[in-house]
mmJSON file of the N, C-alpha and C atoms, coordinates in Angstrom:
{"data_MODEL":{"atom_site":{
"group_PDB":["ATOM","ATOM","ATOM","ATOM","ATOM","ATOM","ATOM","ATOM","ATOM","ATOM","ATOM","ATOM","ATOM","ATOM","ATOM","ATOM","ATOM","ATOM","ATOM","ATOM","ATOM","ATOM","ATOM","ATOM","ATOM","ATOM","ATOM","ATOM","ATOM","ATOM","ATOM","ATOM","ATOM","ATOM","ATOM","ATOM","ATOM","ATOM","ATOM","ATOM","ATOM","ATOM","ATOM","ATOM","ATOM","ATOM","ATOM","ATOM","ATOM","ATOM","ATOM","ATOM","ATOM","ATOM","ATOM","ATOM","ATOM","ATOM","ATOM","ATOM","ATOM","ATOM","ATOM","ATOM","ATOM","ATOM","ATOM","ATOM","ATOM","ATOM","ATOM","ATOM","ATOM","ATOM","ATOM","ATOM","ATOM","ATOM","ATOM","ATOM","ATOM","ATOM","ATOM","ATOM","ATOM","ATOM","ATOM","ATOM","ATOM","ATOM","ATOM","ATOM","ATOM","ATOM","ATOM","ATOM","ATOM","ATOM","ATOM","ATOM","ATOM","ATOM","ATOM","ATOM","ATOM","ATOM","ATOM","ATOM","ATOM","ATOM","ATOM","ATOM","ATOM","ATOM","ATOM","ATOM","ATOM","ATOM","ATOM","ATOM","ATOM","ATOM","ATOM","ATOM","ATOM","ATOM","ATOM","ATOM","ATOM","ATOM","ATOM","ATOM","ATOM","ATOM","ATOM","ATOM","ATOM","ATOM","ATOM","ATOM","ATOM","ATOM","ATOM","ATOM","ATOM","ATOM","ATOM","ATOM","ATOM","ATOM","ATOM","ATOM","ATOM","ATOM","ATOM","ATOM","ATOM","ATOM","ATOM","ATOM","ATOM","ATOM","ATOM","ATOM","ATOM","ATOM","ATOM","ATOM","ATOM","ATOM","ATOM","ATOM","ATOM","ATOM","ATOM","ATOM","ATOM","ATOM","ATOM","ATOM","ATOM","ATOM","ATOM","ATOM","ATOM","ATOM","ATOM","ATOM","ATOM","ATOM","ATOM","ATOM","ATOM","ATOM","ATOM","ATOM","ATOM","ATOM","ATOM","ATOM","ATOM"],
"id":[1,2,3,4,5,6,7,8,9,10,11,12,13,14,15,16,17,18,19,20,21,22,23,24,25,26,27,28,29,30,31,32,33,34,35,36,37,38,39,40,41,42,43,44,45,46,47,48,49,50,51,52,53,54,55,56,57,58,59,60,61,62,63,64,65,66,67,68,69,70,71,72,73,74,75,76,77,78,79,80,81,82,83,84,85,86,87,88,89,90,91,92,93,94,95,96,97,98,99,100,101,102,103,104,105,106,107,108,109,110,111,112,113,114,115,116,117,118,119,120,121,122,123,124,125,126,127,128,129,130,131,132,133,134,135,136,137,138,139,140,141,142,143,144,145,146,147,148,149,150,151,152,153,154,155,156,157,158,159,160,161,162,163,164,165,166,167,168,169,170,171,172,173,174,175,176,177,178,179,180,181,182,183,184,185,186,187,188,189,190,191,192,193,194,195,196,197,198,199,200,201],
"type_symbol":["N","C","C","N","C","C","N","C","C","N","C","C","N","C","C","N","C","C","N","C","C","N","C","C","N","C","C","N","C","C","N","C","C","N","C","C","N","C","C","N","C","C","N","C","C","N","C","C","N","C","C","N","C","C","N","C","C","N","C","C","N","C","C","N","C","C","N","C","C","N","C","C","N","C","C","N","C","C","N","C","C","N","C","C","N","C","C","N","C","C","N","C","C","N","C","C","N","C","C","N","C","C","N","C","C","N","C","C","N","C","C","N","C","C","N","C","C","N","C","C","N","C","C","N","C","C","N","C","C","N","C","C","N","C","C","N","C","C","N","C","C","N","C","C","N","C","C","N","C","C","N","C","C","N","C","C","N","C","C","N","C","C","N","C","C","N","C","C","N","C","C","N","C","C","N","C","C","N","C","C","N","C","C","N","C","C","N","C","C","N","C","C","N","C","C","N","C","C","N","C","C"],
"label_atom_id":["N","CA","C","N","CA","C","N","CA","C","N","CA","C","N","CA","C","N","CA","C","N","CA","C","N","CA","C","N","CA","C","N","CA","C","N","CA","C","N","CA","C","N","CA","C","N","CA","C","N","CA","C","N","CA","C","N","CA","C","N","CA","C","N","CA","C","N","CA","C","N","CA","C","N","CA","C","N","CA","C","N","CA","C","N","CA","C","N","CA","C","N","CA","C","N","CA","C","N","CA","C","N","CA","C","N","CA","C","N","CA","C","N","CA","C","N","CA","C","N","CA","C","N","CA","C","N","CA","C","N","CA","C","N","CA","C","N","CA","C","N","CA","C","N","CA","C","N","CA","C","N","CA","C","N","CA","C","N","CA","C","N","CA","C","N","CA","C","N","CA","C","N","CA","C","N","CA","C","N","CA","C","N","CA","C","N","CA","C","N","CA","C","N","CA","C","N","CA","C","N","CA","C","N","CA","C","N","CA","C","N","CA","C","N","CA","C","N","CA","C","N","CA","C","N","CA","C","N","CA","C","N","CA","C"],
"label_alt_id":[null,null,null,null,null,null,null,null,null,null,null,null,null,null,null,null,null,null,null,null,null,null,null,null,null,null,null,null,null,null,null,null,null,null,null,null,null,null,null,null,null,null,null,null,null,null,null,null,null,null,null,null,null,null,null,null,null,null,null,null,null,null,null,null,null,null,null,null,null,null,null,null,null,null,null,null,null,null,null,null,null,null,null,null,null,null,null,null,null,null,null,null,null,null,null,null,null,null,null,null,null,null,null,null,null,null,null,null,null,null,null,null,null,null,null,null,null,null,null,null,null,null,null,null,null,null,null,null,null,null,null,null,null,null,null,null,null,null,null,null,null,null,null,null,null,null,null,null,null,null,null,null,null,null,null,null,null,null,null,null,null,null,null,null,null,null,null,null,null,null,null,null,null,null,null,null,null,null,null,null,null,null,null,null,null,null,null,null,null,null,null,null,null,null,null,null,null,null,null,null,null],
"label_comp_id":["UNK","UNK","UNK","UNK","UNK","UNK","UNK","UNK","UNK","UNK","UNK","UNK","UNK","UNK","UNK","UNK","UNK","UNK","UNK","UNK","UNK","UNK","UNK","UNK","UNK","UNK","UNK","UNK","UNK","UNK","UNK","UNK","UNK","UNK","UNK","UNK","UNK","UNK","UNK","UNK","UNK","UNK","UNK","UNK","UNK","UNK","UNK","UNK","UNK","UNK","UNK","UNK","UNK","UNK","UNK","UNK","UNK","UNK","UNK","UNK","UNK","UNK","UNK","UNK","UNK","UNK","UNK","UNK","UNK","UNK","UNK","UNK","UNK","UNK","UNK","UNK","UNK","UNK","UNK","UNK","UNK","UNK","UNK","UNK","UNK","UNK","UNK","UNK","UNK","UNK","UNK","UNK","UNK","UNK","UNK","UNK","UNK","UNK","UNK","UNK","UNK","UNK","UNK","UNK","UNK","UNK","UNK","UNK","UNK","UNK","UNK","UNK","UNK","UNK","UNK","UNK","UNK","UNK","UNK","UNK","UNK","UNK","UNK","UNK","UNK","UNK","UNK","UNK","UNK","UNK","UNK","UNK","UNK","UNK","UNK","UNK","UNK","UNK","UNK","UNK","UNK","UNK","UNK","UNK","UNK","UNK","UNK","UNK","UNK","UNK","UNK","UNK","UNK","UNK","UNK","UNK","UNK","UNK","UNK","UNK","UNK","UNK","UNK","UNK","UNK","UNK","UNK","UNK","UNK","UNK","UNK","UNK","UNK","UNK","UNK","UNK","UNK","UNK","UNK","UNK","UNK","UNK","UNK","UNK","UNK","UNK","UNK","UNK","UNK","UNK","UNK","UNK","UNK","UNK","UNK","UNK","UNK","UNK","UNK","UNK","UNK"],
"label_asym_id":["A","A","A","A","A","A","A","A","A","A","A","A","A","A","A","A","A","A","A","A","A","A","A","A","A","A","A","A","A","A","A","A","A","A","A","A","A","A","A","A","A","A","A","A","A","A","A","A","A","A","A","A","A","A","A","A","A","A","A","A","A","A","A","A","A","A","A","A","A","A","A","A","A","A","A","A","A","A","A","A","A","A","A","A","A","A","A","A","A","A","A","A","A","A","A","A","A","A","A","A","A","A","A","A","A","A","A","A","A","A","A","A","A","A","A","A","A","A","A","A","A","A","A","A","A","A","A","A","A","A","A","A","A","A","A","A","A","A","A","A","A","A","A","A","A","A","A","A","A","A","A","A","A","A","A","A","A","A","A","A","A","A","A","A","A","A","A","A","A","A","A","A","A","A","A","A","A","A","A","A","A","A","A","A","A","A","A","A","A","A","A","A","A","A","A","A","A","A","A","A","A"],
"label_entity_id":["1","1","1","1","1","1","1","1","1","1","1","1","1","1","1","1","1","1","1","1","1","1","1","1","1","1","1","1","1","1","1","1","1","1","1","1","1","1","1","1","1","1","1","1","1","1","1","1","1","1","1","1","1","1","1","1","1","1","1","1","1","1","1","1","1","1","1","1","1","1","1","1","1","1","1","1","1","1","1","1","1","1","1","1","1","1","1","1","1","1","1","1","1","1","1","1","1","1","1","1","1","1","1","1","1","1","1","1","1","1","1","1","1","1","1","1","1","1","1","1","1","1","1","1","1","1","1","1","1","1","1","1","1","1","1","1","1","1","1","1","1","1","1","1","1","1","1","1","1","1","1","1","1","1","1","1","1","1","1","1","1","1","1","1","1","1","1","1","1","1","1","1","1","1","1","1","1","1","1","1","1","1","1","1","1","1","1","1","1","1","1","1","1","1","1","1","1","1","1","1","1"],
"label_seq_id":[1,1,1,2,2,2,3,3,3,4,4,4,5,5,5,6,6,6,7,7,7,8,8,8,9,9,9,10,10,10,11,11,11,12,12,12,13,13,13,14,14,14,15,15,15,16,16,16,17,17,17,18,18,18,19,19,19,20,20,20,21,21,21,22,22,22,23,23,23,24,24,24,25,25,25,26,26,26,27,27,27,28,28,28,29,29,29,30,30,30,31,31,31,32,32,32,33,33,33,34,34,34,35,35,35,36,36,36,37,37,37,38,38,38,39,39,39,40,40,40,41,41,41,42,42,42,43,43,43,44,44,44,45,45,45,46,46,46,47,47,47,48,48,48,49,49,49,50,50,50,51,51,51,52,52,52,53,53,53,54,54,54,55,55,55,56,56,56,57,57,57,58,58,58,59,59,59,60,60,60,61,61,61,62,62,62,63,63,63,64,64,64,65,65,65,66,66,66,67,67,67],
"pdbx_PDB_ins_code":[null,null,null,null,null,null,null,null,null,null,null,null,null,null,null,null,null,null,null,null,null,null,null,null,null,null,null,null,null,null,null,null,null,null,null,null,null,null,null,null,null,null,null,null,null,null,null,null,null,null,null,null,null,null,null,null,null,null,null,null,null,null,null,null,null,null,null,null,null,null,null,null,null,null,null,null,null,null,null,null,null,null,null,null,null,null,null,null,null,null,null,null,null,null,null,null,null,null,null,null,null,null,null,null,null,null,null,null,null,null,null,null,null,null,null,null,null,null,null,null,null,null,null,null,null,null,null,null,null,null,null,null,null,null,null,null,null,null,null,null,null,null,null,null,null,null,null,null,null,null,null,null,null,null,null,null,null,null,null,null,null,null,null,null,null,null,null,null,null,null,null,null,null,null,null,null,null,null,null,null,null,null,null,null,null,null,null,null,null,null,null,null,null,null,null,null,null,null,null,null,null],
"Cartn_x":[-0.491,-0.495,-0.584,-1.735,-1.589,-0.191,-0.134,1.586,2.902,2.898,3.612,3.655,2.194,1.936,2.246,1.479,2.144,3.89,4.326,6.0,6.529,6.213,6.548,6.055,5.132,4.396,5.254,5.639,5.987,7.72,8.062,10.037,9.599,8.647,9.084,8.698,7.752,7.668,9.024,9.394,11.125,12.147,12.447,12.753,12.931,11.769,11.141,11.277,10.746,11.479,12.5,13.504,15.092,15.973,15.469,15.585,15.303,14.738,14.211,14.757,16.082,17.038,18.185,18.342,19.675,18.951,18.305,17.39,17.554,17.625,17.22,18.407,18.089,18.837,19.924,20.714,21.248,20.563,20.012,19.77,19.933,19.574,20.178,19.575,19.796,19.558,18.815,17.54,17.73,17.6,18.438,18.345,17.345,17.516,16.118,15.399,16.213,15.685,14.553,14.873,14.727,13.725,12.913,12.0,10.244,9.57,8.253,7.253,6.301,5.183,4.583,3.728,3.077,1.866,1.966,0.683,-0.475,-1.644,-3.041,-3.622,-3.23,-3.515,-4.799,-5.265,-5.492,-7.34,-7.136,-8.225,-9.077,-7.969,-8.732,-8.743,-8.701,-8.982,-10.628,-11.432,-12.701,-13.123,-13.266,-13.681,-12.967,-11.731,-11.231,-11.634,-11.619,-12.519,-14.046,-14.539,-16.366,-15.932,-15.118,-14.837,-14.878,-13.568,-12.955,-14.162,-14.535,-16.365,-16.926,-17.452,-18.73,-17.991,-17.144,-16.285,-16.024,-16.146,-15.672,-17.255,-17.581,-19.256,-20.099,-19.626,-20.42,-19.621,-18.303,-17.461,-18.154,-18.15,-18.353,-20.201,-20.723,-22.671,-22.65,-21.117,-21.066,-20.869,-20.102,-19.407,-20.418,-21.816,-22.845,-23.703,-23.605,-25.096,-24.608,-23.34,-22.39,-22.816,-22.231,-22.722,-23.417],
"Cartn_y":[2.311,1.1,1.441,2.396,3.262,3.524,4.556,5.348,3.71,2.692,2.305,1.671,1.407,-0.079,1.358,2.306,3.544,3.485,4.141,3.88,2.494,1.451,0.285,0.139,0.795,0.725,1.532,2.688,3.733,3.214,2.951,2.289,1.255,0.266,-0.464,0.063,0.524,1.798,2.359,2.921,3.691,2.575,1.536,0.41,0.104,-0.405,-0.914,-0.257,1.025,2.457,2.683,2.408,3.047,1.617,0.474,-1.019,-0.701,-0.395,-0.154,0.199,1.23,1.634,0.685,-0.181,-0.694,-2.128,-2.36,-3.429,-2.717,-0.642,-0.667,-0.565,-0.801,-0.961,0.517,0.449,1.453,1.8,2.904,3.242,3.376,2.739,2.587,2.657,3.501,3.513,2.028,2.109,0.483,1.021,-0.219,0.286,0.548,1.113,1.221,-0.17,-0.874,-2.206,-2.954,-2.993,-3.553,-3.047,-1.763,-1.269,-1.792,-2.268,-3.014,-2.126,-2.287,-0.936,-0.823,0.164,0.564,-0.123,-0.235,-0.843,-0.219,-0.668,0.766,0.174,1.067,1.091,1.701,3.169,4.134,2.933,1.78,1.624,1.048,0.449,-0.205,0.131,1.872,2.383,2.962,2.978,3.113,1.929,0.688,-0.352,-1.055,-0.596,-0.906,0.269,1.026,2.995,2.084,1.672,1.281,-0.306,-0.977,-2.521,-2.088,-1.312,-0.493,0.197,0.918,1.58,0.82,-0.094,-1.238,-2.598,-2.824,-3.586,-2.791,-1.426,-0.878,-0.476,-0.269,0.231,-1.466,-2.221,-3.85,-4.361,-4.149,-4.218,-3.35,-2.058,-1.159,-1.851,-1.973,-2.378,-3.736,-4.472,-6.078,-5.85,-4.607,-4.581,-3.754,-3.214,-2.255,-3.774,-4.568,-5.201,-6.227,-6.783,-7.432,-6.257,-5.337,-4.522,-4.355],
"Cartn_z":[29.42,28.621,27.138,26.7,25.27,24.431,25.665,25.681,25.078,26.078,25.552,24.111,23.72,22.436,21.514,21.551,21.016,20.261,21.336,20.776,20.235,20.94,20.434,18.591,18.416,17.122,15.929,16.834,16.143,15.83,16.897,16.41,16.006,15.55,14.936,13.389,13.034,11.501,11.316,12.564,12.129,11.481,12.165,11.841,10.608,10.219,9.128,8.043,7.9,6.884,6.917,7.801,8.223,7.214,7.344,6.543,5.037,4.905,3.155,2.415,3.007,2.038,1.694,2.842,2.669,1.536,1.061,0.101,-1.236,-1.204,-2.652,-3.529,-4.954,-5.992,-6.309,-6.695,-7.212,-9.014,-9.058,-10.11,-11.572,-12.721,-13.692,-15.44,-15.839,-17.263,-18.155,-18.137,-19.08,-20.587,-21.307,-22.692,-23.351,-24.541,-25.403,-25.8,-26.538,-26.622,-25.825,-24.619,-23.127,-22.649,-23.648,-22.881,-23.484,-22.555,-23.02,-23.167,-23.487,-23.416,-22.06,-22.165,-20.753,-20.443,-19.402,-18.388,-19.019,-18.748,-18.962,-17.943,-16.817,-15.66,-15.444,-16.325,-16.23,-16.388,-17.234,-17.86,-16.27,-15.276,-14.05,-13.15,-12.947,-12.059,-11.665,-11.895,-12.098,-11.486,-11.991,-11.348,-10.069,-9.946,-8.51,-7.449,-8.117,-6.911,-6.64,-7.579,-7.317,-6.468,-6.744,-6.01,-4.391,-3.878,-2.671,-1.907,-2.488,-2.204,-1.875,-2.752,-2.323,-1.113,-0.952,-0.102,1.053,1.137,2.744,2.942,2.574,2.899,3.636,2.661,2.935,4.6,4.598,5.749,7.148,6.707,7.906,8.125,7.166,7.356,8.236,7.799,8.963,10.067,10.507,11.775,12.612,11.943,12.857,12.963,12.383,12.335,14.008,13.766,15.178,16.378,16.508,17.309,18.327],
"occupancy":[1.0,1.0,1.0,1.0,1.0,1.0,1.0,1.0,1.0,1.0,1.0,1.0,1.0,1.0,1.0,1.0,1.0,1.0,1.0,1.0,1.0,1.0,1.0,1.0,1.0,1.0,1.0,1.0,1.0,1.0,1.0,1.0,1.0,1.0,1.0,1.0,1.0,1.0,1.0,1.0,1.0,1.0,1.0,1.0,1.0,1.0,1.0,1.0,1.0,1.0,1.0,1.0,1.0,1.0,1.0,1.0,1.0,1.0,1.0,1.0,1.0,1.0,1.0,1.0,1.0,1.0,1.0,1.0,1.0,1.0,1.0,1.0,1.0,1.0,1.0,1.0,1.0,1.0,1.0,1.0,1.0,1.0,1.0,1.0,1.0,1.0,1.0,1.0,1.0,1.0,1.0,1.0,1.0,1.0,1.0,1.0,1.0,1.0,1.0,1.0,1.0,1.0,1.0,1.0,1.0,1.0,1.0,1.0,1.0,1.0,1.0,1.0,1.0,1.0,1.0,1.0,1.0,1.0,1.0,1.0,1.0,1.0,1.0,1.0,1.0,1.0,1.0,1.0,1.0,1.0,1.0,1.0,1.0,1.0,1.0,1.0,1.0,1.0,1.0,1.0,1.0,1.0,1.0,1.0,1.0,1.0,1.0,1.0,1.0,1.0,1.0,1.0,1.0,1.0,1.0,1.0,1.0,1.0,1.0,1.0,1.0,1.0,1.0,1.0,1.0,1.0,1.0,1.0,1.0,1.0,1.0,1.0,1.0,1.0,1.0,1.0,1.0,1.0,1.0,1.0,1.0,1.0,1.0,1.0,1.0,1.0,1.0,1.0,1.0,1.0,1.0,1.0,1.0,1.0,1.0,1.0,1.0,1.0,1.0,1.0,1.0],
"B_iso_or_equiv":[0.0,0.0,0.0,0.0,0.0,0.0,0.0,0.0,0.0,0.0,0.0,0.0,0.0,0.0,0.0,0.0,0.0,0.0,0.0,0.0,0.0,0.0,0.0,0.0,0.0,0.0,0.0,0.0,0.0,0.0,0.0,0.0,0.0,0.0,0.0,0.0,0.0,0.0,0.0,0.0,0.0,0.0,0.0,0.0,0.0,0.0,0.0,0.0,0.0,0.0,0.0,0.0,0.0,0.0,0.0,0.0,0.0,0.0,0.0,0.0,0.0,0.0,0.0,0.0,0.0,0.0,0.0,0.0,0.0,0.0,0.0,0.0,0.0,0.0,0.0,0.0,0.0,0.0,0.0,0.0,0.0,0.0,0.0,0.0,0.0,0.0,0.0,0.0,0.0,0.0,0.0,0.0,0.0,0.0,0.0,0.0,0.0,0.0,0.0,0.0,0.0,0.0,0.0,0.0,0.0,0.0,0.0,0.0,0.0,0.0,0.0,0.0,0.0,0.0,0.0,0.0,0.0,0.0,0.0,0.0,0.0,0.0,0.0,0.0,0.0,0.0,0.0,0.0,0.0,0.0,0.0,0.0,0.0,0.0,0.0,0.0,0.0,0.0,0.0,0.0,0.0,0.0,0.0,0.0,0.0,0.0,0.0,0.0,0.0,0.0,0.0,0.0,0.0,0.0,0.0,0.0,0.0,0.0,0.0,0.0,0.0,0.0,0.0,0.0,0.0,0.0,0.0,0.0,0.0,0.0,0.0,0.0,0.0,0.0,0.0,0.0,0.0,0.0,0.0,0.0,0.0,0.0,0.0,0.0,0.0,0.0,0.0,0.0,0.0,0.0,0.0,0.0,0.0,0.0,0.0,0.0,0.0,0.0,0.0,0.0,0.0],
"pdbx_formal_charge":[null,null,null,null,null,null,null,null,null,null,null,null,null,null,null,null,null,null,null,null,null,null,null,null,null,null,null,null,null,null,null,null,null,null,null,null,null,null,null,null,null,null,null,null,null,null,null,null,null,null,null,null,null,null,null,null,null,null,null,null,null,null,null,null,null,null,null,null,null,null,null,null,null,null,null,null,null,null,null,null,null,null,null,null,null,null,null,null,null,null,null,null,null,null,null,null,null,null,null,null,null,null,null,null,null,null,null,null,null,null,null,null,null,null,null,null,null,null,null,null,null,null,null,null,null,null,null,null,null,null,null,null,null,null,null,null,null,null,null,null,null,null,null,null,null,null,null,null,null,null,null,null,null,null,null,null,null,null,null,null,null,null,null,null,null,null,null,null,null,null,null,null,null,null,null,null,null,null,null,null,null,null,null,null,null,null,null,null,null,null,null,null,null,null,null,null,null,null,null,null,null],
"auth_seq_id":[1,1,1,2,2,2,3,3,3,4,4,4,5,5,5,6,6,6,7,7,7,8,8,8,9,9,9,10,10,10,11,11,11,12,12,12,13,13,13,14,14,14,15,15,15,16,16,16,17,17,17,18,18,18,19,19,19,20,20,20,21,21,21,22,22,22,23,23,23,24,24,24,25,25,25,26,26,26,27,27,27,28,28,28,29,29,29,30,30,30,31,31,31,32,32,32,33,33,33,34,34,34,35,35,35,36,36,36,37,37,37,38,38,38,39,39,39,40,40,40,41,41,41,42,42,42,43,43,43,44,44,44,45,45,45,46,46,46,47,47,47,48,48,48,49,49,49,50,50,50,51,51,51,52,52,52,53,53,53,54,54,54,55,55,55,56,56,56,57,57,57,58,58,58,59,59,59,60,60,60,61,61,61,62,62,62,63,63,63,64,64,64,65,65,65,66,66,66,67,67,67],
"auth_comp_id":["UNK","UNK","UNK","UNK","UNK","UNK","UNK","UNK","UNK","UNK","UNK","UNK","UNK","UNK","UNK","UNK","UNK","UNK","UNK","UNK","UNK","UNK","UNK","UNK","UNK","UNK","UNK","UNK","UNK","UNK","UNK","UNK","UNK","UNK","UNK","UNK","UNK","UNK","UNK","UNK","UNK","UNK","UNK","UNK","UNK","UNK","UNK","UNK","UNK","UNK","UNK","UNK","UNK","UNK","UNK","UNK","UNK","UNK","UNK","UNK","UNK","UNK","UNK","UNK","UNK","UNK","UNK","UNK","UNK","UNK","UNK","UNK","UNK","UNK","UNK","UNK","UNK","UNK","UNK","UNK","UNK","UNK","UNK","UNK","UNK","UNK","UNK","UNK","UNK","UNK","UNK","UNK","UNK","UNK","UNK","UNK","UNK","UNK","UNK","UNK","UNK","UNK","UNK","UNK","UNK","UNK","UNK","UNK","UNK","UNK","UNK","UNK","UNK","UNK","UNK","UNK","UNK","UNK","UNK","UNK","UNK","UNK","UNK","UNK","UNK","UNK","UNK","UNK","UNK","UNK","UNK","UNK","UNK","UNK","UNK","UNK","UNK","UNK","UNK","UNK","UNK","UNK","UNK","UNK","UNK","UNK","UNK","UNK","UNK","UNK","UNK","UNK","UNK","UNK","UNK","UNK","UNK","UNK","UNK","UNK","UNK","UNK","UNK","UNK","UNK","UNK","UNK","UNK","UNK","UNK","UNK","UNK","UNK","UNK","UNK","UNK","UNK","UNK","UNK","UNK","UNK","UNK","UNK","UNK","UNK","UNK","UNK","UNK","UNK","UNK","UNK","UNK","UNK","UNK","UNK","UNK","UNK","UNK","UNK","UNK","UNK"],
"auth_asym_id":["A","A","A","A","A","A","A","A","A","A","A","A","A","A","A","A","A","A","A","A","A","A","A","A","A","A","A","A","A","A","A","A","A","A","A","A","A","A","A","A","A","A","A","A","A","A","A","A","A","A","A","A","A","A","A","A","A","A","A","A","A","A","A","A","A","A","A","A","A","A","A","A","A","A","A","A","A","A","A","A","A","A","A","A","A","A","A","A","A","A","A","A","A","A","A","A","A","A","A","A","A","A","A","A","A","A","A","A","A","A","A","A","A","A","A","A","A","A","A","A","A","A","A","A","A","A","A","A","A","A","A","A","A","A","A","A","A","A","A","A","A","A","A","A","A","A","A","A","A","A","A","A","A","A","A","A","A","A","A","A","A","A","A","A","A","A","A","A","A","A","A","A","A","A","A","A","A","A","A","A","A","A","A","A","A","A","A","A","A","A","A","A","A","A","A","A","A","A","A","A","A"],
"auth_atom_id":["N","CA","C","N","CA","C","N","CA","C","N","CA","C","N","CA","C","N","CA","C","N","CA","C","N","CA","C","N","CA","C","N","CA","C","N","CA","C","N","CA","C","N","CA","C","N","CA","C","N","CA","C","N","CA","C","N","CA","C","N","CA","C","N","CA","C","N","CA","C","N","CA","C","N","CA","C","N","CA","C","N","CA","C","N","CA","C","N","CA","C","N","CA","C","N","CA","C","N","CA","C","N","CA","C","N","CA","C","N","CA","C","N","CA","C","N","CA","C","N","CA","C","N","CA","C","N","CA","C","N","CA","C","N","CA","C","N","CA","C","N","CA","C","N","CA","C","N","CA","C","N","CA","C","N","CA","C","N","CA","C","N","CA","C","N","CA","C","N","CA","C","N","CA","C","N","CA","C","N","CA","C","N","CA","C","N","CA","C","N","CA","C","N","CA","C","N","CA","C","N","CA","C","N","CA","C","N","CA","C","N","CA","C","N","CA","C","N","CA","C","N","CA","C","N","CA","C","N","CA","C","N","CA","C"],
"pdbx_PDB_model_num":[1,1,1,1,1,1,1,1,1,1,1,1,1,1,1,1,1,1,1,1,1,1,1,1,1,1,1,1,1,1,1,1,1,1,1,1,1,1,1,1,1,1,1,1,1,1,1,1,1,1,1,1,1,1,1,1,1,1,1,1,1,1,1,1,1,1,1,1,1,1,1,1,1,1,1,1,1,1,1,1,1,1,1,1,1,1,1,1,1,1,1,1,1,1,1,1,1,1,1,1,1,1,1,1,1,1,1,1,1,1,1,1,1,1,1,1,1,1,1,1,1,1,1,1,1,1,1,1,1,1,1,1,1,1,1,1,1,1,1,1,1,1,1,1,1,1,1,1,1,1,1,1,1,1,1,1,1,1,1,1,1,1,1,1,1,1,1,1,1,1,1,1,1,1,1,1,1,1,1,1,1,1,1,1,1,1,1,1,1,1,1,1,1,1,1,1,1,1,1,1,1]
}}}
């Protein structure tokens, strides 16, 4: 019963990844003009690492206390 939900899981991932290409764009130069500044991504990574942390720790502490 494993064995099958198994493969069924797995072709449908093949699927699904094998689909993804025929969606993407053909690649293309954008002008200089056209180009906006950069994200600062860099600044909200720290507080989404400590958010992710304190949210899977609070998750896994709900699912012992059910138990």
């Amino acid at each position: 019963m494993k064995n099958s939900i198994t493969i069924k899981i797995a072709s449908l991932l093949f699927l699904l990844f094998l689909s993804t290409a025929a969606f993407a764009q053909n690649p293309s130069e954008a002008p200089d003009d056209e180009d906006g500044p950069q994200a600062p991504i860099n600044d909200y990574v720290v507080p989404m690492l400590l958010a992710g942390v304190i949210l899977g720790y609070s998750f896994i502490k709900g699912k012992t206390k059910k138990a």
